[in-house]
ChimeraX commands (.cxc) that place a marker at each C-alpha (Angstrom):
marker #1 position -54.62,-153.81,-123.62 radius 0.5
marker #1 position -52.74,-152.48,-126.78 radius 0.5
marker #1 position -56.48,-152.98,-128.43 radius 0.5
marker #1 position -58.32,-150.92,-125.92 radius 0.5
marker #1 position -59.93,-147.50,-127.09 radius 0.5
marker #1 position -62.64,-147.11,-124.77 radius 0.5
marker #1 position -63.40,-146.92,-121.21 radius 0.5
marker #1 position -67.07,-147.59,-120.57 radius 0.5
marker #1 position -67.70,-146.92,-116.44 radius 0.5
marker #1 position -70.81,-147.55,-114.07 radius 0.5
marker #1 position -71.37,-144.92,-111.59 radius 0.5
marker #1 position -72.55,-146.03,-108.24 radius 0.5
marker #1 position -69.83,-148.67,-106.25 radius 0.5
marker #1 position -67.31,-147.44,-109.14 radius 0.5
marker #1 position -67.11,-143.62,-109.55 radius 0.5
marker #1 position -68.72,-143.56,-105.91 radius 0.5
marker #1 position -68.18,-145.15,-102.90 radius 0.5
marker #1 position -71.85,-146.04,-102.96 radius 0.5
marker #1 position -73.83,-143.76,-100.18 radius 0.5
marker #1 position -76.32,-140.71,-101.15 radius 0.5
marker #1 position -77.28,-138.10,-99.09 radius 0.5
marker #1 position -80.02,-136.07,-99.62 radius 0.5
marker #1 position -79.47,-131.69,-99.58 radius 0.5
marker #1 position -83.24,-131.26,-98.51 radius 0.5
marker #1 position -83.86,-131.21,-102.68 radius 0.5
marker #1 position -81.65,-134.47,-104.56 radius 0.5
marker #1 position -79.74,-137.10,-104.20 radius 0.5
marker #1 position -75.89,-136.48,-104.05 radius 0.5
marker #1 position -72.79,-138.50,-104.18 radius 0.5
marker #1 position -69.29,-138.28,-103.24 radius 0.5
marker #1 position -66.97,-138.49,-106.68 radius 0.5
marker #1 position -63.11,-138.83,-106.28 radius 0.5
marker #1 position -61.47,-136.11,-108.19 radius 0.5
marker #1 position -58.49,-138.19,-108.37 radius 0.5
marker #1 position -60.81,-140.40,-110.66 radius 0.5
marker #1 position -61.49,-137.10,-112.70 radius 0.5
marker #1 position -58.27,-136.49,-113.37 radius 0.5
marker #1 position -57.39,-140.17,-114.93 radius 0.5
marker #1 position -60.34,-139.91,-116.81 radius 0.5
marker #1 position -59.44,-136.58,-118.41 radius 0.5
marker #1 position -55.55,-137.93,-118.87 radius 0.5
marker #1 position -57.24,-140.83,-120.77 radius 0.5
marker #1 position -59.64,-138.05,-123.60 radius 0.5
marker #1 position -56.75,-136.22,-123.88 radius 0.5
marker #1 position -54.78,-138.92,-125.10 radius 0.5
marker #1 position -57.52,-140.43,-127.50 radius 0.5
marker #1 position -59.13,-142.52,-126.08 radius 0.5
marker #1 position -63.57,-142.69,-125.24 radius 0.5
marker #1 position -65.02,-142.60,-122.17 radius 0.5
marker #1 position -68.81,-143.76,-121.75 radius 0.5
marker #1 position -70.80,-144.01,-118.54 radius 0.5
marker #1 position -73.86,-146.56,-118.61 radius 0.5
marker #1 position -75.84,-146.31,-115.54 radius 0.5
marker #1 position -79.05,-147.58,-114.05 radius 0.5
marker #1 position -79.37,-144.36,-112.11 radius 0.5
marker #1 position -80.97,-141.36,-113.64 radius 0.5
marker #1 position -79.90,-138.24,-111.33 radius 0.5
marker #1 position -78.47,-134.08,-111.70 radius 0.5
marker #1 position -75.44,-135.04,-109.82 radius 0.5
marker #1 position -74.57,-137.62,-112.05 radius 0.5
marker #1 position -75.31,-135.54,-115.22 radius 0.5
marker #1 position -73.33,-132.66,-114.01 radius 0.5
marker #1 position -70.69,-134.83,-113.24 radius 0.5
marker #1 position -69.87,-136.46,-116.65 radius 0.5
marker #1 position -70.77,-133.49,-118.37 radius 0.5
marker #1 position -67.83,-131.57,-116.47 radius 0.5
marker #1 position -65.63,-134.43,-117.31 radius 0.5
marker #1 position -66.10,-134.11,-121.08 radius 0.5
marker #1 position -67.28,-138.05,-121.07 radius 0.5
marker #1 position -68.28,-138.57,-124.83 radius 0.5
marker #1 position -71.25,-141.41,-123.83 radius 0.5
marker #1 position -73.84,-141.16,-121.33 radius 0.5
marker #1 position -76.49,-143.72,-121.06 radius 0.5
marker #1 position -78.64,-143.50,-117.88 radius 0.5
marker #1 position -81.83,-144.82,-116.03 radius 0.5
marker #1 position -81.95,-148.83,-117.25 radius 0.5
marker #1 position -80.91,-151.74,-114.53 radius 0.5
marker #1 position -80.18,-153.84,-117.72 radius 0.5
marker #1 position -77.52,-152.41,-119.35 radius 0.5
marker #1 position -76.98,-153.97,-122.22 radius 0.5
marker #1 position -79.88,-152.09,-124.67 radius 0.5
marker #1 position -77.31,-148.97,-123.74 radius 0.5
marker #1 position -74.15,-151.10,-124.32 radius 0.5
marker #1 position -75.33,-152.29,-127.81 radius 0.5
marker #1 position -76.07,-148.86,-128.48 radius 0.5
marker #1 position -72.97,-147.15,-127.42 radius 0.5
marker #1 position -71.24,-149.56,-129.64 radius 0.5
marker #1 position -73.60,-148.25,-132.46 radius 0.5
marker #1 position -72.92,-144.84,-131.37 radius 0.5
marker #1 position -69.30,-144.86,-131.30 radius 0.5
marker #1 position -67.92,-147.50,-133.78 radius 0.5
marker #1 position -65.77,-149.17,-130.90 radius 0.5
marker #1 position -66.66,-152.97,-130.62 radius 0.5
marker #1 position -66.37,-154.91,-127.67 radius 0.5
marker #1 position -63.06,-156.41,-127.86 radius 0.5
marker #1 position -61.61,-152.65,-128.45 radius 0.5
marker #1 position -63.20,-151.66,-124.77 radius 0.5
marker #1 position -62.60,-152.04,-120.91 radius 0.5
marker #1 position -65.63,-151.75,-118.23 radius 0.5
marker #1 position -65.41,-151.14,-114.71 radius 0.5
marker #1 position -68.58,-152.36,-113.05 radius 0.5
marker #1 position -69.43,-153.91,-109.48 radius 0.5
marker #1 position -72.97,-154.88,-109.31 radius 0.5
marker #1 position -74.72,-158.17,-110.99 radius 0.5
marker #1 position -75.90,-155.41,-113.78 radius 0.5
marker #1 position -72.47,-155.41,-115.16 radius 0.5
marker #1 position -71.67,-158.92,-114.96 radius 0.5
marker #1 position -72.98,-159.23,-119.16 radius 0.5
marker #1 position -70.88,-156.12,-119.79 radius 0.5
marker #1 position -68.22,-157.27,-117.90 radius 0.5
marker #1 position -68.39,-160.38,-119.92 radius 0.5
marker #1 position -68.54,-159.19,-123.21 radius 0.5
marker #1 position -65.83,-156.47,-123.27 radius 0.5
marker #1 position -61.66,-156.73,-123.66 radius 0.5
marker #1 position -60.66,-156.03,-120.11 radius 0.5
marker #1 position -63.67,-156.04,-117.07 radius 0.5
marker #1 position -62.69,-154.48,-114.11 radius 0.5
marker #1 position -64.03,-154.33,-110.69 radius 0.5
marker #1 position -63.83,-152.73,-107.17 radius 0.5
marker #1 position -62.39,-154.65,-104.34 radius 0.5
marker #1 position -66.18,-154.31,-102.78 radius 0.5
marker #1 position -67.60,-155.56,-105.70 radius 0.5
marker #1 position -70.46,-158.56,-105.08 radius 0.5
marker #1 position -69.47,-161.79,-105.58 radius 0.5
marker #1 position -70.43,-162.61,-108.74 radius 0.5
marker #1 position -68.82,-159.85,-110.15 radius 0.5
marker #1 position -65.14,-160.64,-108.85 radius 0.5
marker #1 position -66.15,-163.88,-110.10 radius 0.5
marker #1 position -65.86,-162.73,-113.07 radius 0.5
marker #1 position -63.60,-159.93,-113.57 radius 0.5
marker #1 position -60.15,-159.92,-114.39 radius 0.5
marker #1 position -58.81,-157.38,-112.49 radius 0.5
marker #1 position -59.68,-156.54,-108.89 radius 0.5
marker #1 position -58.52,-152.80,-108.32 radius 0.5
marker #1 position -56.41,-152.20,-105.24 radius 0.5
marker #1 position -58.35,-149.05,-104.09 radius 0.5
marker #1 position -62.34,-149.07,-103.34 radius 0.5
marker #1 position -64.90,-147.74,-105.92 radius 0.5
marker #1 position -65.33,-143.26,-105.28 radius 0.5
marker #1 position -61.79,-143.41,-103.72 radius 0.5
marker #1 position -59.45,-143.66,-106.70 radius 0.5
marker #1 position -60.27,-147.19,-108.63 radius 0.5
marker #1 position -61.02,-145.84,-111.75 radius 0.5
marker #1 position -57.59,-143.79,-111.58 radius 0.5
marker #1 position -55.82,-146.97,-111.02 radius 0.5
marker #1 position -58.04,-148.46,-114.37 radius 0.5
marker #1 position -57.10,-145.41,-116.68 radius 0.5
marker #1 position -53.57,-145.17,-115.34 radius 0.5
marker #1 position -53.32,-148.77,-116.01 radius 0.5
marker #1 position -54.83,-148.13,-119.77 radius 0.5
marker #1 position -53.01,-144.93,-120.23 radius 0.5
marker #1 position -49.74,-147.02,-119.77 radius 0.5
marker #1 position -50.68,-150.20,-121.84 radius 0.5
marker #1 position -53.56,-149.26,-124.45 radius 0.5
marker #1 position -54.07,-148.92,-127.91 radius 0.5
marker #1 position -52.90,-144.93,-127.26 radius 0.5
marker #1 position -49.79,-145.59,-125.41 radius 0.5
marker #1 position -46.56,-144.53,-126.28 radius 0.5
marker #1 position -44.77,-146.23,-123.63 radius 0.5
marker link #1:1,2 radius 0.2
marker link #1:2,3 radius 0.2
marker link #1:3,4 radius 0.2
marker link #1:4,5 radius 0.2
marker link #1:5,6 radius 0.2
marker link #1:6,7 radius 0.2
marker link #1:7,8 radius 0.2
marker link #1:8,9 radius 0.2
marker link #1:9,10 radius 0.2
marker link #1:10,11 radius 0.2
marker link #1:11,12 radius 0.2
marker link #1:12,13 radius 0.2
marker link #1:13,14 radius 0.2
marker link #1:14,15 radius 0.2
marker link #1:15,16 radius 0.2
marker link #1:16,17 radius 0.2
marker link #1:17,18 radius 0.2
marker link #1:18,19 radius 0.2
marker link #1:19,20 radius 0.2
marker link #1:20,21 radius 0.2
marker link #1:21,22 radius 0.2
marker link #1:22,23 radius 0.2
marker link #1:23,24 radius 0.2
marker link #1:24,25 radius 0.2
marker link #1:25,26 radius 0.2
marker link #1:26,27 radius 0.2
marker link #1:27,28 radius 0.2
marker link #1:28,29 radius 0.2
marker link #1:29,30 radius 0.2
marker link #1:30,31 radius 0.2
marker link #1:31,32 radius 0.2
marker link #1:32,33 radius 0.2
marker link #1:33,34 radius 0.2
marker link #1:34,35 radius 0.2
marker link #1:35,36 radius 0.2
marker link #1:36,37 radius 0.2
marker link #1:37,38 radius 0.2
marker link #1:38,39 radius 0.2
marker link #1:39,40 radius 0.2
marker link #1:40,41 radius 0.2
marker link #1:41,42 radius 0.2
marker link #1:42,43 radius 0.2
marker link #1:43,44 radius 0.2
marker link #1:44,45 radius 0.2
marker link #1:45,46 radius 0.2
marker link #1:46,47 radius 0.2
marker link #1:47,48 radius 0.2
marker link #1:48,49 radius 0.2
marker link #1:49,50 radius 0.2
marker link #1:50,51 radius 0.2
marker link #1:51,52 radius 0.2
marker link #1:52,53 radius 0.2
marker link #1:53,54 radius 0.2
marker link #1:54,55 radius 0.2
marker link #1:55,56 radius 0.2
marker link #1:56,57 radius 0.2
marker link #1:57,58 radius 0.2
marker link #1:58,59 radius 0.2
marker link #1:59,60 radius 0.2
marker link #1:60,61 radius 0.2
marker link #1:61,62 radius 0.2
marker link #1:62,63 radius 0.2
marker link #1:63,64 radius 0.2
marker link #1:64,65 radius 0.2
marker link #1:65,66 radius 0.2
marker link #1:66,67 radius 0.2
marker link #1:67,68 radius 0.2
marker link #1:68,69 radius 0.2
marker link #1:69,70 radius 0.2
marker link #1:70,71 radius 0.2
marker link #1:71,72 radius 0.2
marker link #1:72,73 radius 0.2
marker link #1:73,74 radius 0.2
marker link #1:74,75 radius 0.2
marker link #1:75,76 radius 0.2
marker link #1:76,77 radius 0.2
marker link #1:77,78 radius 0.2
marker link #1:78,79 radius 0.2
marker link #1:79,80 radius 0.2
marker link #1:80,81 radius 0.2
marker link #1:81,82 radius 0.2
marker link #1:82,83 radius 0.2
marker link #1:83,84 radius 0.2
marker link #1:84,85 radius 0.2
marker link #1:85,86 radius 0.2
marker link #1:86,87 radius 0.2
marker link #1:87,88 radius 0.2
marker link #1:88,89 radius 0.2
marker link #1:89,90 radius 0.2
marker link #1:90,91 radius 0.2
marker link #1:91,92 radius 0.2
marker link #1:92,93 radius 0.2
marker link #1:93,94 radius 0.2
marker link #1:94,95 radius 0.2
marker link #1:95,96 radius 0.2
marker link #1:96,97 radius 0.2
marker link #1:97,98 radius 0.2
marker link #1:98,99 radius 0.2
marker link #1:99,100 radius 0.2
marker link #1:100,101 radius 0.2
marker link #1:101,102 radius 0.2
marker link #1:102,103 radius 0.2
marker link #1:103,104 radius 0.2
marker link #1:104,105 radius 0.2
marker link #1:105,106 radius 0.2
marker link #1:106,107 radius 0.2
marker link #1:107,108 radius 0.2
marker link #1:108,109 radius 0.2
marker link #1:109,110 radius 0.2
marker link #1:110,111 radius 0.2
marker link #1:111,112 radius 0.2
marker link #1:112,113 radius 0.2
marker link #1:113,114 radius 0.2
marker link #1:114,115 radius 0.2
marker link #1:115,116 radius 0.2
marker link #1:116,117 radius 0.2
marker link #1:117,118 radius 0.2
marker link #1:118,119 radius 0.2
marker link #1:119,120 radius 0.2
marker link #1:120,121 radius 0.2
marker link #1:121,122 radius 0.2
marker link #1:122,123 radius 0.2
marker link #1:123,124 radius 0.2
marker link #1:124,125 radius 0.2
marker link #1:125,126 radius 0.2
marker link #1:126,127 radius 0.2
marker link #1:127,128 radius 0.2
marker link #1:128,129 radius 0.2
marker link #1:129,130 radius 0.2
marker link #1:130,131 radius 0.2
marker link #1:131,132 radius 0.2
marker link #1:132,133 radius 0.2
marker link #1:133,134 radius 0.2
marker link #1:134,135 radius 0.2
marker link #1:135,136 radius 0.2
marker link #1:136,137 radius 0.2
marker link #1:137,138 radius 0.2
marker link #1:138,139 radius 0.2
marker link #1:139,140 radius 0.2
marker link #1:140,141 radius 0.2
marker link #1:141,142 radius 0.2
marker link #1:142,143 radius 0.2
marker link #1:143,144 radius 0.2
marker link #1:144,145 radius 0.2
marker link #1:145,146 radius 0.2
marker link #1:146,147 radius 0.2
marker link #1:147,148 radius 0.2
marker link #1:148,149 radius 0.2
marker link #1:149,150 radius 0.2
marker link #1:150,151 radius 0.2
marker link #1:151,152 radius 0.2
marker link #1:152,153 radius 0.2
marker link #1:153,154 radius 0.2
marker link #1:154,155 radius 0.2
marker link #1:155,156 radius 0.2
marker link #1:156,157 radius 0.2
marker link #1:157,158 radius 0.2
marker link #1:158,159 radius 0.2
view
């Protein structure tokens, strides 16, 4: 963890609990603001946030926006043309990063990073792979429990 400078998130399953609704205009989603506030702990201490997601929507883009999240790739069910370019982007390789993904898009980024992270209701293949398994469920406070986790142990910490 002590190399970790980035946090690179999905969106749907990870900062959502996974259902839409539509307001008669868009699609919306629940996000956790207990999430939020890890994720703003986390910039304020030094550390990137990017989201990569295969979804392009408003609510989505409002929501990272309002966050102050550095890297926003959207709109691609392969992932990894965004990945390689966020590491262009931002200088931070790989091995310097932790992802939080749950779907069999993020099983390449999940392989390829520092520390891969996953939901408790994350598919199969994906817990296959990942090597930690939060204790809450993706929208509902498992990517608090990530940056608390980093904010304690990373490259940043003091502790």
């Amino acid at each position: 963890m002590k190399n970790i400078k980035m946090l690179v998130l999905d969106v749907d399953g990870v900062l959502t609990d996974t259902r839409v609704w539509f307001d008669g205009n868009e699609w919306r989603r629940f996000f956790s603001i207990r999430d939020g506030v890890g994720i703003k702990r986390l910039i304020d201490a030094g550390y990137k946030i990017a989201v990569i997601t295969g979804t392009k929507a408003e609510d989505i883009r409002t929501r990272v926006k309002a966050l102050g999240i550095q890297y926003f790739y959207e709109g691609a069910l392969d992932k990894e043309p965004s990945f390689l370019r966020l590491q262009q982007d931002s200088g931070i390789k790989p091995d310097e990063m932790a992802y939080v993904g749950d779907d069999i898009f993020d099983v390449p980024l999940l392989q390829s990073v520092a520390f891969g992270a996953t939901v408790p209701e994350a598919v199969d293949e994906v817990l296959e792979v990942a090597e930690y398994v939060t204790r809450r469920p993706g929208g509902c406070g498992a990517v608090r429990e990530v940056c608390d986790y980093i904010y304690k142990y990373g490259a940043f910490s003091s502790r």
